[in-house]
C-alpha positions as CSV (number, residue, x, y, z in Angstrom):
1,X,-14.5,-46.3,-64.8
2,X,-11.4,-46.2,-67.2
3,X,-10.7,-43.1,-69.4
4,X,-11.5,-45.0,-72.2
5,X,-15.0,-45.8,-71.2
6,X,-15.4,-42.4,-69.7
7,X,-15.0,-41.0,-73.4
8,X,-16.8,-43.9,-75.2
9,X,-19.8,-42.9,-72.8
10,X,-19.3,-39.1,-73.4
11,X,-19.3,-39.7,-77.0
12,X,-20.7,-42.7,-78.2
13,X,-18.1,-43.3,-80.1
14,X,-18.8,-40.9,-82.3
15,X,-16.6,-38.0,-84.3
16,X,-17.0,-34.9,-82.4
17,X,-15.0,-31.5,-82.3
18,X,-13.7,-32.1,-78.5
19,X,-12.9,-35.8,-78.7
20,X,-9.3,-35.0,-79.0
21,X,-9.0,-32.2,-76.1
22,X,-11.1,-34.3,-73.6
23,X,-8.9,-37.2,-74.2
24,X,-5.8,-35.5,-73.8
25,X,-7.0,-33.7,-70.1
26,X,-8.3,-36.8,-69.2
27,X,-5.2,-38.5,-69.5
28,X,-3.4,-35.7,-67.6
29,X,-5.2,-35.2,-64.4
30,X,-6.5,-38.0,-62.5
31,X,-8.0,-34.8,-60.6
32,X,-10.3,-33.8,-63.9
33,X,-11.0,-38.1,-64.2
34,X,-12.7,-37.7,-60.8
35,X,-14.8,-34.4,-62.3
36,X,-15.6,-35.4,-65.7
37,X,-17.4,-39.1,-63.5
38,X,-18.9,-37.1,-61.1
39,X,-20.8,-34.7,-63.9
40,X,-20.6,-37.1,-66.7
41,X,-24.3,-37.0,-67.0
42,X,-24.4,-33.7,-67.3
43,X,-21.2,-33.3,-69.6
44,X,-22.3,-36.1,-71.7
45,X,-25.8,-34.5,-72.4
46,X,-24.1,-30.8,-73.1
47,X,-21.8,-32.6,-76.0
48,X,-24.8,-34.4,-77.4
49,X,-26.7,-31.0,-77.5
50,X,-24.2,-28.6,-78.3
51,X,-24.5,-28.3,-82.2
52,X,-23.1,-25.3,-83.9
53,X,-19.6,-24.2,-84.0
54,X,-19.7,-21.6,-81.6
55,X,-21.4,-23.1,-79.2
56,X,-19.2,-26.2,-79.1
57,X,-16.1,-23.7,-78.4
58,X,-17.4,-21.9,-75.9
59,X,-18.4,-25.8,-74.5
60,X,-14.8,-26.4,-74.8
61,X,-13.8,-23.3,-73.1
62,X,-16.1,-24.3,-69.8
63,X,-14.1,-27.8,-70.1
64,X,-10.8,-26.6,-70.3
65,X,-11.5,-24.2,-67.5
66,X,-12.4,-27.1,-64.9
67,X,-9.5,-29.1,-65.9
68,X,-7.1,-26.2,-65.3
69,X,-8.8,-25.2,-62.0
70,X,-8.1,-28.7,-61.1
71,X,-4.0,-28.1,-61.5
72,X,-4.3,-26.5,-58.1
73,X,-4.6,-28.7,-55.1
74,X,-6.0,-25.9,-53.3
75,X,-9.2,-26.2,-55.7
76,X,-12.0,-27.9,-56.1
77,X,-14.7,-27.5,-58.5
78,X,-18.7,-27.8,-59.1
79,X,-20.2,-27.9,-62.4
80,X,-23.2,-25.7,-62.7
81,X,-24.7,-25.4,-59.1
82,X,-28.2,-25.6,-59.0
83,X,-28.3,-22.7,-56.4
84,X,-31.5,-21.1,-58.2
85,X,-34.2,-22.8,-59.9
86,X,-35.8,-19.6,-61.5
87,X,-32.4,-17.8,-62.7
88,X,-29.4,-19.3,-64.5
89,X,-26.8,-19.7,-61.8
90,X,-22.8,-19.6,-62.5
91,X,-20.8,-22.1,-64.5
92,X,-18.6,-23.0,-61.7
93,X,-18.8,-23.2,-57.7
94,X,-14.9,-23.6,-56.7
95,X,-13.9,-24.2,-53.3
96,X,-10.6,-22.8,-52.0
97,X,-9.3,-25.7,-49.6
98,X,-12.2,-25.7,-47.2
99,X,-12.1,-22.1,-46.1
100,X,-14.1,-20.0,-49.4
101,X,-16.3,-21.0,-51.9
102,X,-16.7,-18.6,-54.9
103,X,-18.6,-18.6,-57.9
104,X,-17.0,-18.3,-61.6
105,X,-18.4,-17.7,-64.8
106,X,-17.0,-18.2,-68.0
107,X,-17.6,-17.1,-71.3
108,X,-16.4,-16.4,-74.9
109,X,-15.7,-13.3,-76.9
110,X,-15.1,-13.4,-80.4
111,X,-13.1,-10.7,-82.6
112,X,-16.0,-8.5,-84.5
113,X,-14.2,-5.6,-87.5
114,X,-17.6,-3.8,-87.0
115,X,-17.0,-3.5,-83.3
116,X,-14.8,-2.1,-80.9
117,X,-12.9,-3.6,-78.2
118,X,-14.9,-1.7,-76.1
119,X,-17.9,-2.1,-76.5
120,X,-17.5,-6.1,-77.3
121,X,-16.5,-6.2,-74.1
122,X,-18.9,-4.3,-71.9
123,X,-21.7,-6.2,-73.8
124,X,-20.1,-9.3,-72.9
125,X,-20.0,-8.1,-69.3
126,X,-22.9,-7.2,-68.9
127,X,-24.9,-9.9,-70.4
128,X,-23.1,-11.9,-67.2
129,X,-24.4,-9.7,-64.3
130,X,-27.7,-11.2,-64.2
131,X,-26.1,-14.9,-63.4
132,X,-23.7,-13.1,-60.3
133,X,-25.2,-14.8,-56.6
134,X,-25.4,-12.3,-53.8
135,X,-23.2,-13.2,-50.8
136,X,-20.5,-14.5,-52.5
137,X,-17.2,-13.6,-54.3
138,X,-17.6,-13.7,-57.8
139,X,-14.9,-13.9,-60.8
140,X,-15.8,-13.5,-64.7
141,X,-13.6,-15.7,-67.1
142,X,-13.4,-14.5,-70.6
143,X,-11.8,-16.2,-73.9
144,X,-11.1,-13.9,-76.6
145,X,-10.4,-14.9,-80.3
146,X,-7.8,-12.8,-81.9
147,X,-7.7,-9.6,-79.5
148,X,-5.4,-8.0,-77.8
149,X,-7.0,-6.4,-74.4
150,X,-5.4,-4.2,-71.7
151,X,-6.7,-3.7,-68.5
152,X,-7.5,0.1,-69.4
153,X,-9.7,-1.3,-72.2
154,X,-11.6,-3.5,-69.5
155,X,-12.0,-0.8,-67.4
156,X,-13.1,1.8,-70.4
157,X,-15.6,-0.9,-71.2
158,X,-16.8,-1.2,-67.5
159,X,-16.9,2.9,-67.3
160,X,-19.0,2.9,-70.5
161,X,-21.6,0.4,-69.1
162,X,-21.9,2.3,-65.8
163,X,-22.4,5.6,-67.6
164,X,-25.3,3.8,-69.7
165,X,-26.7,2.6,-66.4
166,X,-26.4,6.0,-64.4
167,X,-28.6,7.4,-66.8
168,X,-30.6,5.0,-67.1
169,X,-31.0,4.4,-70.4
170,X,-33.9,2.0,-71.0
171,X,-32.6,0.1,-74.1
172,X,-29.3,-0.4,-72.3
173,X,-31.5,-2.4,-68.7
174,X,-33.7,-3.7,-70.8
175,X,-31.4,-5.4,-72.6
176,X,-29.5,-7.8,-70.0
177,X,-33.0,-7.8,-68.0
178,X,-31.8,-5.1,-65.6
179,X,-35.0,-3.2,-64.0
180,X,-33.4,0.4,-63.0
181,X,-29.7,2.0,-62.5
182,X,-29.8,0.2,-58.8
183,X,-30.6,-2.8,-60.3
184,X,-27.6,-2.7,-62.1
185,X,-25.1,-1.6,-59.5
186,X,-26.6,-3.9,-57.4
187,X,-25.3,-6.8,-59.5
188,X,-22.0,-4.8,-60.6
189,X,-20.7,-5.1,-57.0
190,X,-21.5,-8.9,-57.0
191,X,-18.6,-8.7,-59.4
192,X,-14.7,-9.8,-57.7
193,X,-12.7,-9.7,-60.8
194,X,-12.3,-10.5,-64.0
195,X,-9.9,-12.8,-65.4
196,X,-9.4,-12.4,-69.8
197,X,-7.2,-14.9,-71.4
198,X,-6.8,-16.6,-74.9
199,X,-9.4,-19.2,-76.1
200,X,-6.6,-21.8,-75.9
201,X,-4.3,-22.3,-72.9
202,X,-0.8,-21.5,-73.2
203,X,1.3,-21.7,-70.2
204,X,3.4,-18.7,-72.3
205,X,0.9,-16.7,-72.3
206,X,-0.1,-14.4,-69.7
207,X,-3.5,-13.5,-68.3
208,X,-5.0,-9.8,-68.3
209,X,-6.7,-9.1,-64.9
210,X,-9.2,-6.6,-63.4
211,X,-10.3,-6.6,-59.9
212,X,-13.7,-4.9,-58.9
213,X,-13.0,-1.3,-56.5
214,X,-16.7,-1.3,-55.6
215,X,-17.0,-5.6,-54.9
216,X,-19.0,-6.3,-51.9
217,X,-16.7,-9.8,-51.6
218,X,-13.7,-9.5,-53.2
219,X,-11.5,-12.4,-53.4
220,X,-9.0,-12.9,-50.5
221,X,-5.4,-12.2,-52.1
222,X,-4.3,-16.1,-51.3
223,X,-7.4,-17.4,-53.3
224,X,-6.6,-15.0,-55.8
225,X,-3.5,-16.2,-56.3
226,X,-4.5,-20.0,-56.6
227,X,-7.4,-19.1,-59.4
228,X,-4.7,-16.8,-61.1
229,X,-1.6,-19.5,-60.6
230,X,-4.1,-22.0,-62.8
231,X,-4.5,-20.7,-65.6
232,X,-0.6,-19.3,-66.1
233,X,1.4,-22.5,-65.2
């Protein structure tokens, strides 16, 4: 299938918000060609869904994320495993030549006055734990709109959720669907790393990092660098 039929089958032919940003990956990566026809079902049903504004960006942030994985050789990608039927699984299954398969999520923070740094992200983190598999090395992707975040601010925010959960603090479990303070520590050490980067790639633009002390599978320091290399080159 050509790229032009790949997007008049995504779209219909019809005006829509990523039209333009599709187009352009497409015609960039013959690599992101042969992921966008493998899941064009899938892709094709999530832009005729996907409504409101925020939605649609954080749609756009999933896409751009494959199609940057994809600048590495080393990696290959899987939209949306269907590892569990009864819980939402990860965003992406990406295979490291043939030698590790890890899971990534990705998701989108937006700038709030009424909130801190902090605590917009350790809500954001949080929500996620629920979707980390057991047994496998896990990285968190997250887009920020107009916020500037440190890795002390990461980890203040990771410190303030684990605080929460040691004393178990029922409005805090209850509300990312956590059962008890083990629950939740069980899930936090599911969690590699965590990768926070602009909601727009720019290859100027560097990426803040945090890697997990207390992961039960972190991510090898080779496959690190190939996940890390993608989204700053």
């Amino acid at each position: 299938m050509s790229t032009d039929d790949l997007l008049a089958y995504l779209f219909d032919g019809q005006p829509h918000l990523l039209f333009q940003p599709m187009a352009i990956w497409l015609s960039a990566s013959r690599r992101f060609v042969t992921f966008v026809t493998t899941f064009q079902d899938k892709i094709r049903k999530k832009l005729r869904t996907t409504q409101d504004q925020e939605s649609l960006l954080d749609l756009q942030l999933e896409l751009e994320t494959a199609y940057l994985l994809l600048q590495e050789r080393s990696l290959s990608v899987v939209y949306e495993p269907e590892l569990s039927k009864r819980v939402r699984g990860p965003d992406f299954a990406v295979s490291f030549t043939t030698s590790l398969t890890f899971m990534l999520e990705v998701t989108r923070v937006q700038a709030d006055p009424k909130s801190t740094v902090q605590a917009r992200l350790a809500d954001t983190i949080s929500s996620k734990l629920g979707q980390l598999l057991p047994q496998h090395s896990n990285a968190l992707l997250v887009g920020v709109e107009a916020m500037d975040v440190t890795s002390s601010e990461i980890r203040a925010a990771l410190f303030s959720a684990q605080q929460r959960a040691e004393r178990n603090d029922p409005t805090f479990l209850q509300r990312y669907g956590l059962r008890d303070r083990s629950d939740f520590f069980r899930h936090y050490q599911r969690l590699s790393e965590i990768l926070i980067r602009g909601p727009h790639f720019e290859a100027t633009k560097s990426i803040v990092t945090w890697i997990n002390p207390q992961a039960k599978h972190p991510l090898p320091s080779k496959v690190w660098t190939a996940l890390y290399r993608s989204h700053t080159s």
